[in-house]
Legacy VTK file of the C-alpha trace (Angstrom):
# vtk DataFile Version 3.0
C-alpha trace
ASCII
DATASET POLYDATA
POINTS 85 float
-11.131 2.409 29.051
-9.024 3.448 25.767
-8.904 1.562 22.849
-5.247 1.380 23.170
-5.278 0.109 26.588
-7.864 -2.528 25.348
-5.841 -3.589 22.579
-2.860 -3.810 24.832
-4.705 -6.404 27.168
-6.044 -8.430 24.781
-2.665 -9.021 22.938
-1.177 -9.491 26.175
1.435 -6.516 25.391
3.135 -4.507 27.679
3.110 -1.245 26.032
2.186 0.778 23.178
5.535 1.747 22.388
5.826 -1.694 21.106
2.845 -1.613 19.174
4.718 1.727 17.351
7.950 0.520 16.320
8.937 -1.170 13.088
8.317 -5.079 14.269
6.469 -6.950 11.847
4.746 -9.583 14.111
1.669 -10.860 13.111
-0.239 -9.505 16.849
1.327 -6.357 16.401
0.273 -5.765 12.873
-3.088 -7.078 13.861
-3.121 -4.702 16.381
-2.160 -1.543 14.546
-4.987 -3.084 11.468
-7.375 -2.986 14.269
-6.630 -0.057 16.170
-6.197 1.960 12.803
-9.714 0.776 11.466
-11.922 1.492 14.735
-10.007 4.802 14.746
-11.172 5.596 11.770
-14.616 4.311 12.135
-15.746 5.974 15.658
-13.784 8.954 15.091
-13.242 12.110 12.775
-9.541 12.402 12.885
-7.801 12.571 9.395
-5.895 8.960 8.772
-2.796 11.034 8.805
-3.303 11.927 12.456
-4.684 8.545 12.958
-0.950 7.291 11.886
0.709 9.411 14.424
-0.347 7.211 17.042
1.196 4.250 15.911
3.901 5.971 13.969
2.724 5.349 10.452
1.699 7.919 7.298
-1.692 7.796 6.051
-0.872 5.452 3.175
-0.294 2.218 5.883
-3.624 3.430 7.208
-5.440 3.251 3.750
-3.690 -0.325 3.166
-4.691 -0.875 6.639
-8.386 -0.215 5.932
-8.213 -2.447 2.611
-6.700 -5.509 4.002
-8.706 -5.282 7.165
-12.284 -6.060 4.512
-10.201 -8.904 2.806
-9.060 -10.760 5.848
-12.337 -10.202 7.771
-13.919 -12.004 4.913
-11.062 -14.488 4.617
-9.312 -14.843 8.225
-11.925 -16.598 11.135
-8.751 -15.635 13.242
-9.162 -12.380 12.209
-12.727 -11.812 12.114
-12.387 -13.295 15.652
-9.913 -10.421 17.028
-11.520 -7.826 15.230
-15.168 -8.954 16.903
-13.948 -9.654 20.651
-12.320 -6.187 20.877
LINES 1 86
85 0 1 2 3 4 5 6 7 8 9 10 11 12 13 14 15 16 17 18 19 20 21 22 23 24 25 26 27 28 29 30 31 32 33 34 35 36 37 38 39 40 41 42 43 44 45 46 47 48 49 50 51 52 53 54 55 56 57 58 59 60 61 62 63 64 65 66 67 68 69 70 71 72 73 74 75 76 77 78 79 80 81 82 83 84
């Protein structure tokens, strides 16, 4: 199963096009924080390719990366999404 499709269920979307456009919901920011960081963990792609799947420039993927270790320290809710997927 793909991490997208994964992420997808669990935030109870209905596609990823959703997850790519410009909506500043706190799921799908969570979602694009957590798909960008295991994306960049378990694979070797370049954050700028990493950003073409959700539509983003390698910068959003670096602040990505940085708020994803504050708020798993901070945010149980967080910490919680991040561990279940």
């Amino acid at each position: 199963m793909s991490l997208k499709l994964i992420l997808l269920i669990y935030f109870g979307l209905r596609n990823w096009k959703i997850v790519e456009s410009r909506l500043r919901k706190r799921e799908l920011v969570t979602c694009r924080k957590i798909f960008s960081v295991l994306m960049n963990k378990y694979t070797k792609k370049s954050l700028t390719s990493i950003g073409l799947y959700i539509k983003s420039d390698h910068s959003t993927i670096l602040h990505y990366k940085k708020k994803h270790k504050d708020l798993y320290e901070i945010s149980n809710e967080y910490r919680y999404d991040f561990n279940y997927v």
